[in-house]
Structures are given as structure tokens and as C-alpha cells.
Chimera marker file (.cmm) of the C-alpha trace (Angstrom):
<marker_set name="trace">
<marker id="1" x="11.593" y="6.628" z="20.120" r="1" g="1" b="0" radius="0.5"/>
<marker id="2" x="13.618" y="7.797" z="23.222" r="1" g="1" b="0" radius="0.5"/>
<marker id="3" x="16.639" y="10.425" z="22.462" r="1" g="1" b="0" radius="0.5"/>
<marker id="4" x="19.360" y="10.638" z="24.369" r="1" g="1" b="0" radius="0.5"/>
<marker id="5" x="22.842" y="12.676" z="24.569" r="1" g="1" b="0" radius="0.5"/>
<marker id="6" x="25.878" y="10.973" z="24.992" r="1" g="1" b="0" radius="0.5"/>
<marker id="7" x="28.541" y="13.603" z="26.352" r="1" g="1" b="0" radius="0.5"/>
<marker id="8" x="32.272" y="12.676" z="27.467" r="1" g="1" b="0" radius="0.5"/>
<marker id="9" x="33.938" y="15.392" z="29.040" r="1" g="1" b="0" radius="0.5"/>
<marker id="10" x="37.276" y="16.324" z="30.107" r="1" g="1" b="0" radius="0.5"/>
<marker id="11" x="36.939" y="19.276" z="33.060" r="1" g="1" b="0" radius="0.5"/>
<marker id="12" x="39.542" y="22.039" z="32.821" r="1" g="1" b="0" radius="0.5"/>
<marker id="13" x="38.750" y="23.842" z="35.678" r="1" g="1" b="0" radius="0.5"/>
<marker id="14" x="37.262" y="21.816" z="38.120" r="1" g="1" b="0" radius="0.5"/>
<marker id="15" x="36.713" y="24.886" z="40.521" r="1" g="1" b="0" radius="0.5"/>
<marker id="16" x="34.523" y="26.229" z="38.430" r="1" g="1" b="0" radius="0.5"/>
<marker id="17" x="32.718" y="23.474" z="36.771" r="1" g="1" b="0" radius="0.5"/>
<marker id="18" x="29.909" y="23.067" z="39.575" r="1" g="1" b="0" radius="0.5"/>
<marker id="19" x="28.665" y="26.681" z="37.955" r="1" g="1" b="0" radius="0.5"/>
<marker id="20" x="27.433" y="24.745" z="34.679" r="1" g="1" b="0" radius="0.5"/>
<marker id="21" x="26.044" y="21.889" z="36.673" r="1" g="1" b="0" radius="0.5"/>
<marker id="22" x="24.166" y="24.427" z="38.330" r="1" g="1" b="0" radius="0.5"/>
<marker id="23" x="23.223" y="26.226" z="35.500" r="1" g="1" b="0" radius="0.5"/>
<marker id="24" x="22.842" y="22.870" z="33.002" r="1" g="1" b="0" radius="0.5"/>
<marker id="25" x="19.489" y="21.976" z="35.832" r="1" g="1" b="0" radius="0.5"/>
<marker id="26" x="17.192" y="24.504" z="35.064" r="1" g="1" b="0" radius="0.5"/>
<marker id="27" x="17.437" y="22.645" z="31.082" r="1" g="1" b="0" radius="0.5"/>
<marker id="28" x="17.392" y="19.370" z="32.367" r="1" g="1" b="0" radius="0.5"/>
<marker id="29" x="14.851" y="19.703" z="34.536" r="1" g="1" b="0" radius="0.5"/>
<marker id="30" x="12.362" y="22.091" z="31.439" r="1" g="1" b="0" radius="0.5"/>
<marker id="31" x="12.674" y="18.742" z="29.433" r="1" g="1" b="0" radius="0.5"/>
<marker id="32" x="12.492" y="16.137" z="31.852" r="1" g="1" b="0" radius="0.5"/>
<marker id="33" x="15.560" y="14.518" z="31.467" r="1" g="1" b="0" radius="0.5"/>
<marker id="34" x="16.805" y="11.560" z="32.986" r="1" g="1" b="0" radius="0.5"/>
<marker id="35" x="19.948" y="10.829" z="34.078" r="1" g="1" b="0" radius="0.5"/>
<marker id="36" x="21.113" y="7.169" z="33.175" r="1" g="1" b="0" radius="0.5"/>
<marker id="37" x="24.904" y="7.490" z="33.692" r="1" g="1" b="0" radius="0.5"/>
<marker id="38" x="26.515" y="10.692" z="35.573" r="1" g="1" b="0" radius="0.5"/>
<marker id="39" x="30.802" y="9.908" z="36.524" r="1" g="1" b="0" radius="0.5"/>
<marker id="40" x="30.908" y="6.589" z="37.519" r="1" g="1" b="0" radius="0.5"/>
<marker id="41" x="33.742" y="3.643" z="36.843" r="1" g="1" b="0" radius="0.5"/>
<marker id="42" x="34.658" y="3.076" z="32.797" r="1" g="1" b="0" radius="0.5"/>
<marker id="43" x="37.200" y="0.559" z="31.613" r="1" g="1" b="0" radius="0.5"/>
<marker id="44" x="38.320" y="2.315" z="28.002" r="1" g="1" b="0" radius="0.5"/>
<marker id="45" x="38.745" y="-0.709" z="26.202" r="1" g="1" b="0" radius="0.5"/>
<marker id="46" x="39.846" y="0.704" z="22.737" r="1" g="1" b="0" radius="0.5"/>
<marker id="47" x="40.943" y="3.831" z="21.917" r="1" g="1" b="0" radius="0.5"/>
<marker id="48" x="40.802" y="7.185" z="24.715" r="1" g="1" b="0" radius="0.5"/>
<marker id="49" x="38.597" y="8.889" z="26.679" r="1" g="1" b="0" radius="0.5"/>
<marker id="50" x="37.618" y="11.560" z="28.395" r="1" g="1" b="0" radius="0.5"/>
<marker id="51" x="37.525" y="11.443" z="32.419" r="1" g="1" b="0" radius="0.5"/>
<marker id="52" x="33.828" y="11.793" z="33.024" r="1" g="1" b="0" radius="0.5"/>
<marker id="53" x="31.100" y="9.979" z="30.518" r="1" g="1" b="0" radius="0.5"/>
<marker id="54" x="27.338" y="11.216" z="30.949" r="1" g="1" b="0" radius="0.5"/>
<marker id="55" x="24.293" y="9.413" z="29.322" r="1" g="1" b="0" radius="0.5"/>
<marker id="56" x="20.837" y="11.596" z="29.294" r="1" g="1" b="0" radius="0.5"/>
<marker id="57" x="17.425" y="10.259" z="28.028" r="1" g="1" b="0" radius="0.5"/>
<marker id="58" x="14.581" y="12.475" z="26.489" r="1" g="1" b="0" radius="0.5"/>
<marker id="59" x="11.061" y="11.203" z="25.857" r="1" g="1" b="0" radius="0.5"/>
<marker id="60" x="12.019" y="12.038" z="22.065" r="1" g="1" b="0" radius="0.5"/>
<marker id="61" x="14.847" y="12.669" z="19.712" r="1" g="1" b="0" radius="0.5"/>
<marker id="62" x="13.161" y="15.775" z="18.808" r="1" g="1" b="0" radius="0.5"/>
<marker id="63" x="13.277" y="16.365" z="22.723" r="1" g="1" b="0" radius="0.5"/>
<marker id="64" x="16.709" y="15.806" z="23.349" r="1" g="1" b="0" radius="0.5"/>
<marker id="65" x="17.542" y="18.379" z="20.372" r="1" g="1" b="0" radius="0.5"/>
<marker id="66" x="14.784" y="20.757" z="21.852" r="1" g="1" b="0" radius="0.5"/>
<marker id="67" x="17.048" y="20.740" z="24.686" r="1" g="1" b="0" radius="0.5"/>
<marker id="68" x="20.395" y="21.201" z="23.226" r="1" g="1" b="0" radius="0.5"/>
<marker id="69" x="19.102" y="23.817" z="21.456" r="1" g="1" b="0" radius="0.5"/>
<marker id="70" x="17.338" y="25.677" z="24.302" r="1" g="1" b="0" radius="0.5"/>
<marker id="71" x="18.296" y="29.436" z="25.301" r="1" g="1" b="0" radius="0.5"/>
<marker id="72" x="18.321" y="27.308" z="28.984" r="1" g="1" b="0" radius="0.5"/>
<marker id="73" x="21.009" y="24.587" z="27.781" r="1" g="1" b="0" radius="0.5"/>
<marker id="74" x="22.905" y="27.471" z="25.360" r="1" g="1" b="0" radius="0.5"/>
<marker id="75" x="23.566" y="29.512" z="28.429" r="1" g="1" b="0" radius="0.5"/>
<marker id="76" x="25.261" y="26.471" z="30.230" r="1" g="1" b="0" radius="0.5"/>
<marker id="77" x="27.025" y="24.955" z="27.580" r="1" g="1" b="0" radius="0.5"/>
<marker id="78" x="28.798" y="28.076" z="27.187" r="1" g="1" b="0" radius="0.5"/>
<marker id="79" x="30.038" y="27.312" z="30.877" r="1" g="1" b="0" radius="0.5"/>
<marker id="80" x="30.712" y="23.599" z="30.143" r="1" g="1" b="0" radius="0.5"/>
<marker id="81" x="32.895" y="24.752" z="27.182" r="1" g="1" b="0" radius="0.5"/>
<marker id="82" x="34.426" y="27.367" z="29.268" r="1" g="1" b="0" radius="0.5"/>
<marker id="83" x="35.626" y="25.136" z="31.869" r="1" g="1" b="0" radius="0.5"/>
<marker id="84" x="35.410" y="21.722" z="30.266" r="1" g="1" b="0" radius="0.5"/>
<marker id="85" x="36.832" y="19.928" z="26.672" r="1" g="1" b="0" radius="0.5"/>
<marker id="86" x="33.947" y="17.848" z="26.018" r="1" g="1" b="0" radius="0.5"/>
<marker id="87" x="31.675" y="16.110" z="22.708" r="1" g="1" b="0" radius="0.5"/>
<marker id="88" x="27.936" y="16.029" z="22.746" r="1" g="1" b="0" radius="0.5"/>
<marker id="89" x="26.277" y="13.521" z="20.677" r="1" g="1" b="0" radius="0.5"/>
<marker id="90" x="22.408" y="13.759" z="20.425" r="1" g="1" b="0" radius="0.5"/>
<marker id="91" x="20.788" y="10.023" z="19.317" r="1" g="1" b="0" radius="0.5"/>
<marker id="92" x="17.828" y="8.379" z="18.592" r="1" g="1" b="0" radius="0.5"/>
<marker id="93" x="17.134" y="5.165" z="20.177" r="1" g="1" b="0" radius="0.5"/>
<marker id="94" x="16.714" y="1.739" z="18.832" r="1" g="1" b="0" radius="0.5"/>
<marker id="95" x="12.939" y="0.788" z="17.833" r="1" g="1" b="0" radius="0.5"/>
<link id1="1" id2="2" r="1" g="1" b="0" radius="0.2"/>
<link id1="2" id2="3" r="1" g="1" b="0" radius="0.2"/>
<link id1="3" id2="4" r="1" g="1" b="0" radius="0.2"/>
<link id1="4" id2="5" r="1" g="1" b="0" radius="0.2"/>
<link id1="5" id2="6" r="1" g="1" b="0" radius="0.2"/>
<link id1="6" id2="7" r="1" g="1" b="0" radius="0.2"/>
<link id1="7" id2="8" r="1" g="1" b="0" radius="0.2"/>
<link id1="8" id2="9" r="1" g="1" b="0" radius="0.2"/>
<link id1="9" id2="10" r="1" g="1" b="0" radius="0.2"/>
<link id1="10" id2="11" r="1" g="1" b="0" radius="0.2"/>
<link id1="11" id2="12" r="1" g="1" b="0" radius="0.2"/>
<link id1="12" id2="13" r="1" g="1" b="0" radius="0.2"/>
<link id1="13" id2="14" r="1" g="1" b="0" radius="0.2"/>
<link id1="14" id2="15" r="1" g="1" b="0" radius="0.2"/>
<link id1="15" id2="16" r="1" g="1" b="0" radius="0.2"/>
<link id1="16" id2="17" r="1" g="1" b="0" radius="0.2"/>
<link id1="17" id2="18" r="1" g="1" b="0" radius="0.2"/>
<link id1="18" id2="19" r="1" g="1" b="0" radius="0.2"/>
<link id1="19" id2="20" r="1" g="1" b="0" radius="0.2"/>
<link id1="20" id2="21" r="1" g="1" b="0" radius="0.2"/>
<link id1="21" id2="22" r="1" g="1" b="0" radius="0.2"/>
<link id1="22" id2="23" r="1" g="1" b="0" radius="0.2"/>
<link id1="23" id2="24" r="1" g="1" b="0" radius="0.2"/>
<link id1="24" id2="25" r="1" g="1" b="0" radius="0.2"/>
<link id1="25" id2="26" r="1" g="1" b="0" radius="0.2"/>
<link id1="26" id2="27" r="1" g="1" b="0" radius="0.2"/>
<link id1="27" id2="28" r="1" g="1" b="0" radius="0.2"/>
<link id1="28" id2="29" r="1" g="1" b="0" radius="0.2"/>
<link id1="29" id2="30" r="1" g="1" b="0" radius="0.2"/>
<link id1="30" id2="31" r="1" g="1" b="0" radius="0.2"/>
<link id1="31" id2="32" r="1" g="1" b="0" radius="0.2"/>
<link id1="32" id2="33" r="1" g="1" b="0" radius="0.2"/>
<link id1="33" id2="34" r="1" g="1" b="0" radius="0.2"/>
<link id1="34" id2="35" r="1" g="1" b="0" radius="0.2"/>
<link id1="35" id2="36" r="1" g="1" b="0" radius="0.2"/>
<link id1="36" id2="37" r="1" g="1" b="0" radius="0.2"/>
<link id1="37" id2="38" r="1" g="1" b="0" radius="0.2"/>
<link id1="38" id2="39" r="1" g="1" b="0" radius="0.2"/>
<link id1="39" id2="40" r="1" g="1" b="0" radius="0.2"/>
<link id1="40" id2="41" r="1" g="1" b="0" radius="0.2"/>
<link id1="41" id2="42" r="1" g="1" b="0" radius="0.2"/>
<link id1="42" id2="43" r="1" g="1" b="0" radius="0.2"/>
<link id1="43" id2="44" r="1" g="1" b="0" radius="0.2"/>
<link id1="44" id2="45" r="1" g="1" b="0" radius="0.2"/>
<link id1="45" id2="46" r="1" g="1" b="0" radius="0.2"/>
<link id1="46" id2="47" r="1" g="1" b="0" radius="0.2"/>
<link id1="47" id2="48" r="1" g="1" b="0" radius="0.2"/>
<link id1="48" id2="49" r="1" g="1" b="0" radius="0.2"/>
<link id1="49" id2="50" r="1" g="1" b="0" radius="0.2"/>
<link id1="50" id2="51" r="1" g="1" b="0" radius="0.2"/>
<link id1="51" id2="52" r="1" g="1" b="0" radius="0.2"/>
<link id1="52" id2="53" r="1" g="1" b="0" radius="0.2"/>
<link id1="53" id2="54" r="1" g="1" b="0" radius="0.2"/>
<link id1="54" id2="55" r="1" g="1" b="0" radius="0.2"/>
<link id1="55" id2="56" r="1" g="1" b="0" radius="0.2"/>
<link id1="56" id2="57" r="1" g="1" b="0" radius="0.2"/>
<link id1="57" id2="58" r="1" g="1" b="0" radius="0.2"/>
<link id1="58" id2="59" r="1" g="1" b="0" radius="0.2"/>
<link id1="59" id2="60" r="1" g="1" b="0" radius="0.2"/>
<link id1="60" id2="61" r="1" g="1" b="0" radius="0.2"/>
<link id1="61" id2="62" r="1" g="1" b="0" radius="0.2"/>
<link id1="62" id2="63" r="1" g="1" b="0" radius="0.2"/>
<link id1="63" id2="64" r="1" g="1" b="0" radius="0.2"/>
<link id1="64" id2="65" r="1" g="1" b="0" radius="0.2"/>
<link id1="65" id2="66" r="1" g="1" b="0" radius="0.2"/>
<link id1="66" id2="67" r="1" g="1" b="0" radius="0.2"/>
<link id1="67" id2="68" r="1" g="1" b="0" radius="0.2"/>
<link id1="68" id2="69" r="1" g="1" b="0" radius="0.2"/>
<link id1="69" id2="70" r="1" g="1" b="0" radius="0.2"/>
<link id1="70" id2="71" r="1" g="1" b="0" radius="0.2"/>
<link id1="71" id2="72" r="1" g="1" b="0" radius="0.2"/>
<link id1="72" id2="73" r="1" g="1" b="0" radius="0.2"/>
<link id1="73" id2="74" r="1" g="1" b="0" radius="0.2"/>
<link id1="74" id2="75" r="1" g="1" b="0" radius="0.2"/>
<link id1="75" id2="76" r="1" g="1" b="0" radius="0.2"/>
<link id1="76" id2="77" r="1" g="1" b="0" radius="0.2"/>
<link id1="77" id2="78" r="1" g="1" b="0" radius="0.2"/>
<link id1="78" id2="79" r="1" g="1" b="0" radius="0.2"/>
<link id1="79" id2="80" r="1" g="1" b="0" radius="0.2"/>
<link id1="80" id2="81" r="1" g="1" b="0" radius="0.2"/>
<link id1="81" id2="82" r="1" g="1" b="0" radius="0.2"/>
<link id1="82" id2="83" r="1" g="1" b="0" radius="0.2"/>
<link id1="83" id2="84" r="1" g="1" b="0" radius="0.2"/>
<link id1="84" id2="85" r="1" g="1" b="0" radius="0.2"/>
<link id1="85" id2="86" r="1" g="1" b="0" radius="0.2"/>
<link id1="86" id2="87" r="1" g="1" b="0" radius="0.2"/>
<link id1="87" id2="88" r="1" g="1" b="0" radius="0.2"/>
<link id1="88" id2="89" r="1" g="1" b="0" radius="0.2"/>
<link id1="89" id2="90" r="1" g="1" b="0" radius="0.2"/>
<link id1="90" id2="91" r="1" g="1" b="0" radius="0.2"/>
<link id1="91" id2="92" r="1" g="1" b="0" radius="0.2"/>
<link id1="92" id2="93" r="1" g="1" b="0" radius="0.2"/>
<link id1="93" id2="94" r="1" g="1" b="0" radius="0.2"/>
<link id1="94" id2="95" r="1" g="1" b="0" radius="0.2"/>
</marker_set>
């Protein structure tokens, strides 16, 4: 089954931001990730949210963790978390 991260972010410093999007790539693109939903329009419907909601798909759960855990992804999420308040949910997919 498919694996996919679910990430809602709030960005803190939006000058600096575009330095983990760079950096995030080099990950994404080592594990073939696919971008379903990047920004876009959201209605929040029940409870709050973040500004900015992101959707990724893996070929595998295990994938999607492989990622995450990556020396790659470890050395951008330490820029998303510098410049962003965000949650990262990994999932597997429905059968």
C-alpha cells in the first residue's frame, strides 16, 4: 500500500522558508515522491488550521518513513522547524 505524509504548516519566517523547500527536493526527489496537494484553497470546517496543508505520496509506507527518516529530509526539516510551526503525519493507505 501507498504511504503518504500529511503535513500542515504554519511559516514563521516566510523570507527564509524557500531555503527548506530548496533543501526538502533533493529528499523528495531520492524517494520519488509525489506531490498531491502543495498550498492551495481549504475551507476549515471544524476545528483550526494551519495556513498551508501539503499531501505527499510514497510507493510504500515503509517509503514514506524511509524518507522522513533520511539524513536528506533530517537536514531540511531542521529548516522547516526553524522557520515554520508545522505537524507531520506519516500514513498508510487504504487497501
Amino acid at each position: 500500500m501507498k504511504g503518504y505524509w500529511i503535513v500542515n504548516v504554519t511559516i514563521t519566517d516566510a523570507e527564509n522558508y524557500p531555503q527548506y523547500l530548496a533543501a526538502d527536493a533533493v529528499a523528495f526527489e531520492k524517494y520519488e515522491a509525489k506531490f498531491l496537494i502543495r498550498g492551495g484553497q481549504y475551507s476549515a470546517v471544524e476545528g483550526p488550521a494551519r495556513e498551508r496543508h501539503v499531501v505527499i505520496e510514497f510507493d510504500s509506507y515503509q517509503t514514506a518513513l524511509d524518507c522522513y527518516n533520511s539524513p536528506e529530509y533530517q537536514k531540511a526539516a531542521k529548516l522547516r522547524q526553524k522557520f515554520a510551526d508545522s505537524e507531520v503525519l506519516i500514513l498508510e493507505g487504504a487497501p
